[in-house]
N, C-alpha and C positions, 0 to 999 in steps of 0.2 A: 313591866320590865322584870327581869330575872336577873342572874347574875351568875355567867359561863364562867368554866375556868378548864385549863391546861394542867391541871394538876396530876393524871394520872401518865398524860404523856413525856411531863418535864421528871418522872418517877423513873418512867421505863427507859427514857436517855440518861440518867445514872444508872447504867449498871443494873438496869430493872430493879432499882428497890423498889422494898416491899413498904405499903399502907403502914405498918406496925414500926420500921425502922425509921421510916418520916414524922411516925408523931413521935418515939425517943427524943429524936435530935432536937425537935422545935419542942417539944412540951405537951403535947395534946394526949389524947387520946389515941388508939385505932380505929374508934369510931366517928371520932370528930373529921380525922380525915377521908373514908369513906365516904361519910352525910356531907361534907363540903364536894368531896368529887361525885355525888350524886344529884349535886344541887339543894338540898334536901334542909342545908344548914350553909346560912352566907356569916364568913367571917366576919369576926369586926377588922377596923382598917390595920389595926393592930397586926392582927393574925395575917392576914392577910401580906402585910408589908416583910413581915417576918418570912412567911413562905417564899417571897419572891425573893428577897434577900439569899436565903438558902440556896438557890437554885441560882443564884447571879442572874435573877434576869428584871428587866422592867416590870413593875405590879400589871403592866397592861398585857404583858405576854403570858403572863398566868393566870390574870383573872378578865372579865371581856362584859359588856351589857349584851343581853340576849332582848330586845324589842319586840315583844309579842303581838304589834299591828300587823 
């Protein structure tokens, strides 16, 4: 299993921000959000609750299980 996310689409319905202005607001890095929207690096539940929160939406509509059978 893997772990999807909406995180570059829930970027471009604000106003297209940018990777760099999303991690200011929450605290990260511009790479952390990159590697999360590449799959590359899975939040913890923390970060992850924090991002949905940002975005006003349910953790489920940002972040998804990918089932690789």
């Amino acid at each position: 299993m893997k772990l999807g996310n909406n995180l570059r689409r829930c970027r471009f319905d604000r106003n297209e921000m940018s990777q760099e202005d999303l991690a200011k607001e929450i605290g990260v890095t511009r790479q952390t959000i990159h590697s999360i929207e590449k799959g590359k690096f899975v939040p913890s539940a923390l970060l992850a609750f924090k991002l949905a929160r940002f975005f006003n939406k349910p953790a489920e509509e940002v972040f998804y299980i990918i089932d690789d059978n």
